[in-house]
C-alpha positions, 0 to 999 in steps of 0.5 A: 423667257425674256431673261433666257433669250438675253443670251447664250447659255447652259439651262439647268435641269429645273429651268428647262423643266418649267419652261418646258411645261407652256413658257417656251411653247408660248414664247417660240408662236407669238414672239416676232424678234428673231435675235432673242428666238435664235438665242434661246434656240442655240441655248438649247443647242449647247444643252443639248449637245453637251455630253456631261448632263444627267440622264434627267438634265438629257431628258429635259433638255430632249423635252424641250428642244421638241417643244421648241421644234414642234412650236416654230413650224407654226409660229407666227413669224416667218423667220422663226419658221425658216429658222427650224426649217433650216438644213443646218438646224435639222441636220445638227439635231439630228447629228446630235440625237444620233450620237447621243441615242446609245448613252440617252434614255431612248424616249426621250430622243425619239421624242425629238425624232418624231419631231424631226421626222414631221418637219422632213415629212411634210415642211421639206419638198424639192432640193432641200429634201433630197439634201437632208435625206441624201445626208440621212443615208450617208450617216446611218447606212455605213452602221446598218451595212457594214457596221461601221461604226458598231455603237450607232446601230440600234440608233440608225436602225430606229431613226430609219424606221422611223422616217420610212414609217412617216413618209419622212423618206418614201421606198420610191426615194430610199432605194436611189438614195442606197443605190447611190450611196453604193455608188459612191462608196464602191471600196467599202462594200465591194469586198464586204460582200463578195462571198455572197455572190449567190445570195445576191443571184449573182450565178456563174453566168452573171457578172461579178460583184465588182463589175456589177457594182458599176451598174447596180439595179434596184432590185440588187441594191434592194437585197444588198442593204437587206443582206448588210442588214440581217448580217448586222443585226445577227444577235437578240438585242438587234433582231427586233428593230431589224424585223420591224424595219424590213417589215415596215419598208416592204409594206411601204413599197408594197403599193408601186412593186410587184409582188415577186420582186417583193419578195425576191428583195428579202427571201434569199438573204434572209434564208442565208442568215437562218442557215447561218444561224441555226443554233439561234432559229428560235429567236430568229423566227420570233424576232425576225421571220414572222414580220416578214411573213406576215407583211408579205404572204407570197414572200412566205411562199417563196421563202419555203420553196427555197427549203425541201417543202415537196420532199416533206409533202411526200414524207420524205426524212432524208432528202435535205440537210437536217438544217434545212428541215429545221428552218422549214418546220420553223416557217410552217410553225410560224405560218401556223400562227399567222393562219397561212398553213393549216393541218388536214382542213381550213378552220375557220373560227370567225376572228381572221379573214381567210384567203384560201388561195395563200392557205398551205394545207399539210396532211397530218399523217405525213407531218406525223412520220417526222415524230419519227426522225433521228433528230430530236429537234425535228421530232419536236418540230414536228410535234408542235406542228401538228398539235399547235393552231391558231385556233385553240376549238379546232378538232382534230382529225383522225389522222391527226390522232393517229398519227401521234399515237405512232410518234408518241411511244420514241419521243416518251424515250427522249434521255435529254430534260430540255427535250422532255420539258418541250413534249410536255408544254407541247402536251398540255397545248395538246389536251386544251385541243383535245376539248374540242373533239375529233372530227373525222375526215369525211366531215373534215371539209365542212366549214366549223365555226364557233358559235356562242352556246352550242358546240362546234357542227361535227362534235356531238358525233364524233364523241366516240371517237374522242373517247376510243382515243383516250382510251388508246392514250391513256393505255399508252401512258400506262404502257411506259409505267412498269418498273422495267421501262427507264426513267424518261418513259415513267417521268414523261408519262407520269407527267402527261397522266398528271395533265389529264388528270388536273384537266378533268377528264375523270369526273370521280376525282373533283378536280377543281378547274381553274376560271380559265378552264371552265370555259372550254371543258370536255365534252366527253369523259373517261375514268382513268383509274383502275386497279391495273393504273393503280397497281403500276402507281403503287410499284413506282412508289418502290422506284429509286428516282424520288421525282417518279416516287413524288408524282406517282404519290401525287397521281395517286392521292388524286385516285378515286376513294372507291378505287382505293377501297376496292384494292384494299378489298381486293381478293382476287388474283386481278390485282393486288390490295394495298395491304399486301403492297405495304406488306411487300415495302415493310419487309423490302425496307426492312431488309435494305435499310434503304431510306427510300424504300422506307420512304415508300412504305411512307407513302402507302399509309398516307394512301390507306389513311386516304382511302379509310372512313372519319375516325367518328365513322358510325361504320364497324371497324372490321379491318385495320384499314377501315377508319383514320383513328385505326390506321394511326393507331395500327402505326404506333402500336408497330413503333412500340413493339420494335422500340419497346421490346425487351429483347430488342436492341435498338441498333439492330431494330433501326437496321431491321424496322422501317421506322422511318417509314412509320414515323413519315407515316405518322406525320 
């Protein structure tokens, strides 16, 4: 250390890296000669600063400079002291750090932040503090206002978060601070944000935002620098820090205002912004409202009277713009999650403290009308409202189930991938629910909590009502399986019979759970297959869309083996047996040359040599069917007799055979 404080210089990455690790730490407590620790400091100043290092040499030159920082506010020299608690130091390395946060390694420079922002906080009082904050604010509230300049932002919103969070600026101070940077700055904004004169609460009868600039009110530089911000931060990359921040001051602040004024501070402005910005509600919501909701529960309450919550209490589609509804059924999602609304009755799981009095209860029924509605976005909206919860144990009511049996049968119909995609991830959250019971609404008060060994209070009772609607589901499903319904309903309720199935609901197919599963499984169990189910399966393997060919031959390789064998052994005008389903396929192929048809054919061997006994079996073989070894033997004797006949042509053998179906078959 001695040879480094002998002069002013550039350290190399290697010097900076040993020093860092104890010599300098030393060196800056207990050394009394102020020239040699001024030298090492501007040393590191003129590394610091210099635009050119690598992002390692940058990293070790930030470690080092927060060493230094850290160590001189408790050296035991005074002058070191008054040294790094000067406002030229602290402001230059602030400078610094801002202007270097967009091409450095951000963990580096926060670590000089946060030692910044300790010796703001707790070194700094009186003149001197109001001095580096009123310099604070006028460097980084031009980018978070008004975007000037653009490549600062993610810079300014980080050390500012960072000084609210630590007390290095308090809301009591920050709000003067902003009025009075508006004061001075009245040119720049003024125009910026006179179009949202009614954001602002600025009506016809008040003044405008020029004149009322020449007197601003906390509360309306509050929902200025709110507004400047989300306008700002309008994109992924900058939502989160501007979610964290407004969280962050509004829970500081919550202690000295009032709880409307809190609120009023940040819902309207952040309404202007969702409504702007519809297209991208999904990451808005995540990044930006949910923060918001969850620091200010009554905000969460205001923010939904400004949208048509009463008309969607009554049920009513038509009394709001579409966009309007949207971001209402985004905000009930997310007050979903933060367990500030709950469907048809308060559940309490024991993990949260429930405040009833912040609780918004929907009724299912109501909610389930929307499943109805001429956008897709809000009949999903809707769906995910009244399957998604907190609480994955919470039962269902009556209505609730109801309710969906309604909406389910239009939404089976949507043509668009992404919309089916979204009904089917919401219907998997849907069957984990559905463990949990159905309660009926007379029950639906009692207060249900999980307990360790025994089943939630009301689920032994209503397990016939569990069953009835599985029932009712699954003849639902099977209702959008014949071959005259489109490809959306047979894809999309295929996909749903398949999620009940891999759920083991019907105990004869052995589906093996996964470690996650077993803890929550049913308490009710339904056999889903059938000789109708299987009849309606069989027809889809003749479908032209191989993905509804692939997963009806995926539901059905999971069929119980009695289920196969009582088709196969069917006599009956009931159903239809397997064979005369293949017989169909072979002559259908046959006559087609159609690749999928052979394909079909195919699939129904592999389903009769399923179903069929070991070839070792000590059982007689009576029919073709009955064992594995005859099945196989039953396809090549097929094969010989079309490529081996001697009057045959093997041209006109390919065109008229299903040999490919055979040879699939065979494989």
């Amino acid at each position: 250390m001695e040879d480094i404080a002998q002069e002013v210089q550039l350290l190399s990455e290697k010097t900076l890296r040993d020093i860092a690790k104890g010599p300098l730490v030393k060196f800056t407590l207990a050394n009394q000669e102020i020239e040699k620790v001024t030298r090492v400091w501007q040393s590191l100043i003129q590394t610091l600063s210099t635009a050119s290092l690598s992002p390692g040499h940058s990293a070790e030159a930030c470690n080092a400079t927060s060493a230094f920082i850290d160590a001189a506010t408790k050296s035991k020299s005074d002058e070191t002291k008054q040294l790094v608690l000067s406002q030229e130091l602290w402001l230059s390395v602030f400078d610094i750090c801002l202007n270097r946060y967009e091409d450095a390694k951000p963990k580096p420079i926060k670590l000089i932040l946060s030692s910044l922002t300790a010796v703001l906080a707790k070194n700094h009082q009186g003149a001197s503090r109001a001095a580096i904050q009123t310099s604070v604010i006028d460097a980084i509230i031009p980018s978070i206002v008004l975007g000037e300049p653009q490549s600062r932002l993610k810079g300014c919103l980080v050390f500012l978060d960072s000084f609210i969070r630590r007390d290095a600026i308090l809301p009591s101070e920050f709000i003067p601070l902003f009025r009075g940077w508006l004061s001075k700055n009245k040119t720049s904004w003024v125009s910026a944000f006179s179009k949202n004169h009614e954001t602002l609460s600025l009506g016809g009868n008040e003044p405008s935002l020029e004149v009322a600039s020449s007197n601003l009110s906390d509360e309306l530089a509050a929902k200025i620098f709110v507004l400047g911000l989300l306008v700002q931060t309008n994109n992924k990359t900058m939502a989160v820090s501007a979610g964290n921040l407004l969280a962050a001051l509004i829970q500081k602040m919550k202690p000295g205002t009032s709880a409307e004024k809190l609120s009023e501070m940040w819902v309207a402005p952040a309404r202007h912004l969702v409504l702007e910005n519809v297209e991208a509600l999904e990451d808005l919501s995540s990044r930006l409202l949910q923060p918001l909701f969850t620091v200010d529960p009554n905000g969460f309450k205001m923010f939904l009277r400004t949208l048509p919550v009463k008309s969607l209490l009554e049920g009513d589609m038509t009394d709001a713009p579409e966009a309007e509804y949207m971001i209402l059924f985004a905000a009930l999602q997310i007050g979903k999650k933060i367990n500030l609304v709950h469907e048809d009755y308060i559940f309490d799981s024991g993990k949260s403290k429930i405040d009833t009095n912040d609780i918004l209860i929907l009724k299912s029924e109501v909610i389930g009308k929307f499943l109805l509605h001429r956008e897709s976005s809000i009949r999903t909206a809707a769906l995910s409202l009244l399957i998604t919860t907190s609480s994955t144990i919470k039962p269902f009511t009556v209505g609730a189930t109801q309710a969906l049996l309604r909406g389910l049968p239009s939404m089976h119909a949507e043509s668009e991938a992404h919309a089916r995609g979204e009904i089917l991830s919401m219907m998997r959250k849907f069957i984990v629910r559905l463990k949990g019971g159905i309660v009926r609404e007379e029950d639906a008060g009692l207060k249900i909590q999980k307990t360790t060994n025994k089943p939630a209070t009301g689920q032994a009772r209503n397990e016939n009502e569990t069953k009835e609607f599985l029932k009712s589901y699954i003849g639902l499903l099977q209702n959008d399986l014949p071959l005259s319904a489109s490809y959306a309903r047979h894809i999309t309720a295929l996909k749903s019979l398949k999620l009940l199935l891999d759920s083991g609901l019907d105990p004869r197919t052995n589906i093996k759970l996964q470690k996650s599963e077993t803890e929550n499984i049913w308490k009710v169990h339904v056999e889903v297959f059938d000789s109708h189910l299987l009849r309606l399966l069989v027809d889809l393997l003749l479908d032209p869309f191989e993905e509804v060919r692939q997963t009806s031959l995926t539901i059905l390789n999971l069929c119980p083996r009695e289920v196969l064998l009582e088709c196969l052994q069917n006599t009956t005008n009931a159903g239809m047996r397997l064979t005369d389903a293949l017989k169909r396929a072979e002559n259908l192929a046959s006559n087609t040359s159609r690749a999928d048809h052979a394909d079909t054919v195919a699939r129904l061997y592999h389903l009769i040599f399923c179903a069929a006994l070991p070839g070792n079996s000590a059982q007689g073989a009576s029919d073709w069917w009955s064992t594995k070894a005859s099945v196989v033997n039953t396809i090549l004797t097929k094969l010989e007799e079309r490529l081996l006949g001697p009057n045959s042509l093997f041209n006109s053998v390919m065109r008229e055979a299903p040999l490919h179906g055979y040879t699939s078959g065979l494989r």
